[in-house]
C-alpha positions as CSV (number, residue, x, y, z in Angstrom):
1,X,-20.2,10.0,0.8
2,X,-23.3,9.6,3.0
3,X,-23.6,12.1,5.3
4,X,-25.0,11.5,8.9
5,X,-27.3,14.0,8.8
6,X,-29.7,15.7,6.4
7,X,-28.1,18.8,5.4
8,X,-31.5,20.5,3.0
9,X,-32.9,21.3,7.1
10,X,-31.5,24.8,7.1
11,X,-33.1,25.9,4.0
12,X,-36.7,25.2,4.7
13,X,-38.6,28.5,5.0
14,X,-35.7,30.6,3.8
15,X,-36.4,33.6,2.0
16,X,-32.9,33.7,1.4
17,X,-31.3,34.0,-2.3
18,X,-29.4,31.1,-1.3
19,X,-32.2,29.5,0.6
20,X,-34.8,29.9,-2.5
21,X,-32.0,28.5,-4.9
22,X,-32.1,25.5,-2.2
23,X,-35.6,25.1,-2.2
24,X,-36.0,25.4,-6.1
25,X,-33.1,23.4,-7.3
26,X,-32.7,21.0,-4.2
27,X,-35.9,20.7,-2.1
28,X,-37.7,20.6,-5.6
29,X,-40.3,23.6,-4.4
30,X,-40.1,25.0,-7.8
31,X,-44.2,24.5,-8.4
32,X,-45.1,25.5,-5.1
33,X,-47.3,28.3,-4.5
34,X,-45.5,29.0,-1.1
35,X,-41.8,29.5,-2.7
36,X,-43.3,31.3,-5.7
37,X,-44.2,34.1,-3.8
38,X,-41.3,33.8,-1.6
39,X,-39.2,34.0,-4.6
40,X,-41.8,36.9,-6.6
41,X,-41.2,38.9,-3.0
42,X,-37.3,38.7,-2.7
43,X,-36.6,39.4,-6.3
44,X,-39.0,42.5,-6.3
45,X,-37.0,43.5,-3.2
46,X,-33.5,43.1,-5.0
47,X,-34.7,44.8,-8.4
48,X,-35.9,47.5,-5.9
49,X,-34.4,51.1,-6.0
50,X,-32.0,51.0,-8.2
51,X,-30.3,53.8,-9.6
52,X,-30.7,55.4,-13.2
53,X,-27.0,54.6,-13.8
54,X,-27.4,50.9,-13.1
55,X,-26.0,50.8,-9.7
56,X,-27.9,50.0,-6.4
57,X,-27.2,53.6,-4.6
58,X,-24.4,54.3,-6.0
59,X,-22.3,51.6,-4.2
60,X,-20.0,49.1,-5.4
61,X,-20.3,46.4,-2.6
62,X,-24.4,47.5,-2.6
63,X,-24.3,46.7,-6.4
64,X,-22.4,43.8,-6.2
65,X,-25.2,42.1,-3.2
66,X,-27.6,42.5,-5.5
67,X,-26.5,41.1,-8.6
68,X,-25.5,38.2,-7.1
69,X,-28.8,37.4,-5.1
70,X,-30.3,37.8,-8.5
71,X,-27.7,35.5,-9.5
72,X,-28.9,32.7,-7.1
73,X,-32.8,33.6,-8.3
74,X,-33.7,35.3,-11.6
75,X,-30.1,33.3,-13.0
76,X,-30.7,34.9,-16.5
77,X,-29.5,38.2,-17.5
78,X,-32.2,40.9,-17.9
79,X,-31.8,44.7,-18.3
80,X,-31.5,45.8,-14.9
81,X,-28.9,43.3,-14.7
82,X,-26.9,44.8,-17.5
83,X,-27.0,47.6,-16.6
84,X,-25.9,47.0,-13.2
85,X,-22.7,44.9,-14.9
86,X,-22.2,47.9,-17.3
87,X,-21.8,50.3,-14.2
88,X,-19.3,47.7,-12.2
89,X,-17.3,47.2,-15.6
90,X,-17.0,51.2,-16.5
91,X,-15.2,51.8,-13.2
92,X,-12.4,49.3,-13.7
93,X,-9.4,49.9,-16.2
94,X,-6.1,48.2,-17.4
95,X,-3.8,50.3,-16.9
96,X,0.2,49.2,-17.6
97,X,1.5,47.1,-14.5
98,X,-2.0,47.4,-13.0
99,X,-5.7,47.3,-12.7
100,X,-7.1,50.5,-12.0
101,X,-10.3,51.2,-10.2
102,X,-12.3,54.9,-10.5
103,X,-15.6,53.4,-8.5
104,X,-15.6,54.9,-5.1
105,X,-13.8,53.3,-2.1
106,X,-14.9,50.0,-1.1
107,X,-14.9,49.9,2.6
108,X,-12.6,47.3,4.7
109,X,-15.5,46.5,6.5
110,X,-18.1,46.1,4.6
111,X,-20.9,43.2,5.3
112,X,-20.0,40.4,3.1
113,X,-22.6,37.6,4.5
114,X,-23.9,35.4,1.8
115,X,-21.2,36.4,-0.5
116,X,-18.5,34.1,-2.0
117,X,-16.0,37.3,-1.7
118,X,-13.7,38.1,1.5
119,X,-12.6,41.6,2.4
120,X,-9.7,42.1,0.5
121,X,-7.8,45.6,-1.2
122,X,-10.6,48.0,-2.6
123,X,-9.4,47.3,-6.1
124,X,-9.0,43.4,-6.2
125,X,-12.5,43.1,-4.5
126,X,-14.1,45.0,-7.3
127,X,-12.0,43.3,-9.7
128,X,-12.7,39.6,-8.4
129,X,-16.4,40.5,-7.8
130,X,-17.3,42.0,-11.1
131,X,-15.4,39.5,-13.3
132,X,-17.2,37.1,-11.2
133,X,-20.3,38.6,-11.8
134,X,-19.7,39.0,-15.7
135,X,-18.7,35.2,-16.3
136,X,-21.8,34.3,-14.7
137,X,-24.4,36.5,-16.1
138,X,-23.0,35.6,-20.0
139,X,-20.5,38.4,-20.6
140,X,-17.3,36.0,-20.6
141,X,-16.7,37.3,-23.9
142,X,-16.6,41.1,-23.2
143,X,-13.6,42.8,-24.8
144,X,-13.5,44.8,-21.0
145,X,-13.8,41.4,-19.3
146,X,-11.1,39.7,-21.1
147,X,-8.6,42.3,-20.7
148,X,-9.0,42.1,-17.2
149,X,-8.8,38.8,-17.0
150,X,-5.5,38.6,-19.3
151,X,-3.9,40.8,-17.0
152,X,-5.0,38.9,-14.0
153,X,-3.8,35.6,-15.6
154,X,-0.6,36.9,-16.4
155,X,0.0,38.7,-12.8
156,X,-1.2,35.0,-11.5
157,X,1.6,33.5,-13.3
158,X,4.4,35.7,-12.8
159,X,3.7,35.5,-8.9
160,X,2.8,31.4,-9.2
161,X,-0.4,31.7,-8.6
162,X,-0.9,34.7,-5.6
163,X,-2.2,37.8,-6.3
164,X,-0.8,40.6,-3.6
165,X,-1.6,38.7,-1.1
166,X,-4.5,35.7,0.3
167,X,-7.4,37.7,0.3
168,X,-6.9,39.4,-2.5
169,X,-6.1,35.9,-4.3
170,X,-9.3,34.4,-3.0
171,X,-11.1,37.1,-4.8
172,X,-9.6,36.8,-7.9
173,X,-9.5,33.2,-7.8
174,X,-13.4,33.2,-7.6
175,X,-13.7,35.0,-10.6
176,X,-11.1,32.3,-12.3
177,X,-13.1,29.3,-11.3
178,X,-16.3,30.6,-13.0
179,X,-15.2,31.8,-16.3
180,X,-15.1,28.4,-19.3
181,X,-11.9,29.5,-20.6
182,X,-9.4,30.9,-17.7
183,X,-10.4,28.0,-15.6
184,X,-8.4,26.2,-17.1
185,X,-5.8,28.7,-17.3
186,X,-2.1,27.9,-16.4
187,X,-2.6,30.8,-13.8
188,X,-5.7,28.9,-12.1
189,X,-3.2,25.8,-12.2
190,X,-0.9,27.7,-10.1
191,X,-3.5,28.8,-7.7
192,X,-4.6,25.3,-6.9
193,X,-1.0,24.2,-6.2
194,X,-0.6,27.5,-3.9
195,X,-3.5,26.3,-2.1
196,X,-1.8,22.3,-2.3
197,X,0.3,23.9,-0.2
198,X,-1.9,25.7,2.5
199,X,-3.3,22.3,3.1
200,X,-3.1,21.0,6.9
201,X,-3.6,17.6,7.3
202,X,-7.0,18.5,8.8
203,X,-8.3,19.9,5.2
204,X,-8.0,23.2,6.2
205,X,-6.2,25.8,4.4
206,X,-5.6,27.8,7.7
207,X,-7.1,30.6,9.5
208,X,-6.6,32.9,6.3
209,X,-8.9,31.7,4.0
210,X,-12.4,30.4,4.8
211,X,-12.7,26.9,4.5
212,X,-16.2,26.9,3.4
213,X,-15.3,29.3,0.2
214,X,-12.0,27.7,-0.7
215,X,-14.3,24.4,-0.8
216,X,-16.5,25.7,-2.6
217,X,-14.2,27.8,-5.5
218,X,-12.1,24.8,-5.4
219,X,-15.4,22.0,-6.7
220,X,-15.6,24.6,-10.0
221,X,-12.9,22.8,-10.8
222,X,-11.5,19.3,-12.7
223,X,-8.2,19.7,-12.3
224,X,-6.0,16.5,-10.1
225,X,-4.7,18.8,-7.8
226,X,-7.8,20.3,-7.0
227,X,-9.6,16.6,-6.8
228,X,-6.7,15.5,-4.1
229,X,-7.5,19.0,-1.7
230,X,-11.4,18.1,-1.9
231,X,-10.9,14.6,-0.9
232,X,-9.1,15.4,2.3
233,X,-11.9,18.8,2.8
234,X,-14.6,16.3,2.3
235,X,-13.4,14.3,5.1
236,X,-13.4,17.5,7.5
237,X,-17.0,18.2,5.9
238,X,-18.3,14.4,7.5
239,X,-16.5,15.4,10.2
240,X,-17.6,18.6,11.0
241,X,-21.8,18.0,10.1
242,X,-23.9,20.0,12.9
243,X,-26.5,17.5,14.4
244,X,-29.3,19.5,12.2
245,X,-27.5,18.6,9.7
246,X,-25.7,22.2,8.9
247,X,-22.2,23.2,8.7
248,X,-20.5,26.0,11.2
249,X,-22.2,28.2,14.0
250,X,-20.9,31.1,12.1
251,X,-23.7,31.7,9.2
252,X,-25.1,28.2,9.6
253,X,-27.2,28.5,6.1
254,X,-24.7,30.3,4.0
255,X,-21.6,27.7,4.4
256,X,-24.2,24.7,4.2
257,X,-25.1,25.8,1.0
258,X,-21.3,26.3,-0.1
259,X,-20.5,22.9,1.3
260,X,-23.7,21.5,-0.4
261,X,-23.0,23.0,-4.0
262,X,-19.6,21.9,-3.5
263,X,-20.8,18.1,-2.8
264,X,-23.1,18.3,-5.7
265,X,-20.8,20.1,-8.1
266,X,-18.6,17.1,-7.6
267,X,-21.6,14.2,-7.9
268,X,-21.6,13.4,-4.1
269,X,-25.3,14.3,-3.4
């Protein structure tokens, strides 16, 4: 696919987790003195105040933003990191028949920008997130992780592939996407065909789920039903290309960069 317009635009200048990870891995700034301290400034600002438990103020959606800006610029697990996951992971639970979550509340309305994660129930937001968060920082393997993710798989299955409801799904199907083993579970199988049939004919999945995110969780993955719903998306994508060569007028930077890694994730840039 060659896209009308050049879609690295938006990035230039950002001090954005998203935006460095742009600059670094896309614009190839990596060696420049501009984006090193760029990047040494955001990082110092995300590693900033953190609580002696591990947490960023005690807040799960807090904890959560930060982890996964560090995600898109430190990438490697440190100790601050761990400790952060260690805090996320001690306040979730298998329980019989259900996950259950001793964090505090997690507001309906919190601010999600730059986050692949939708307001969803409390407990499947920290679930999804923090799973998410695990598989990506290198604790896939967790005893705690796997359990959660057993009982996820197996909900998944029973209800073919929907988890409460969309939202909630979206969040867990994140996690899913990300993790080497229950990617290729029979449950994330079931969650592609569920979203098979969400499909319009425009490449949309409907006003439910964000089309940039579904995109983007869907490009994790190599399975034929997930190939056929990206080749109609990517048509919306050409489609849809801002002049400057962005994507939406709703957090212009944020869903270029989902549409972006979704293009590359799946050899098109």
């Amino acid at each position: 696919m060659k896209l009308r317009n050049d879609p690295y635009q938006v990035f230039r200048f950002s001090r954005t987790p998203a935006g460095l990870y742009a600059r670094q891995k896309w614009l190839g700034e990596a060696e420049s003195s501009q984006w090193k301290t760029d990047f040494e400034e955001t990082v110092e600002v995300l590693l900033s105040d953190q609580s002696p438990d591990g947490s960023w103020h005690h807040e799960t959606a807090t904890t959560i933003k930060h982890l996964f800006g560090l995600h898109l610029t430190v990438r490697s697990s440190n100790a601050q990191i761990e400790a952060a996951l260690t805090w996320l992971l001690g306040s979730i639970e298998v329980q019989p028949e259900k996950v259950h979550v001793s964090a505090g509340e997690v507001a309906s309305n919190i601010d999600l920008k730059g986050l692949p994660f939708v307001p969803s129930r409390p407990d499947m937001f920290l679930t999804g997130a923090t799973l998410f968060l695990a598989a990506i920082f290198g604790r896939e393997n967790d005893p705690d992780v796997l359990a959660v993710y057993r009982w996820l798989s197996s909900l998944g299955i029973k209800n073919k592939g929907l988890w409460f409801d969309r939202h909630c799904s979206h969040n867990i199907f994140r996690a899913l996407v990300v993790h080497p083993v229950f990617a290729k579970d029979k449950a994330t199988e079931l969650a592609v065909d569920y979203h098979a049939d969400l499909q319009k004919n425009d490449g949309a999945w409907g006003d439910d789920l964000s089309f940039y995110q579904t995109l983007n969780a869907l490009a994790h993955l190599d399975l034929p039903q997930a190939e056929m719903q990206l080749e109609k998306a990517f048509e919306r994508l050409y489609e849809a290309q801002n002049r400057d060569g962005s994507w939406s007028a709703s957090e212009p930077e944020w869903n270029t960069f989902l549409a972006v890694h979704a293009l590359k994730n799946k050899g098109i840039l």
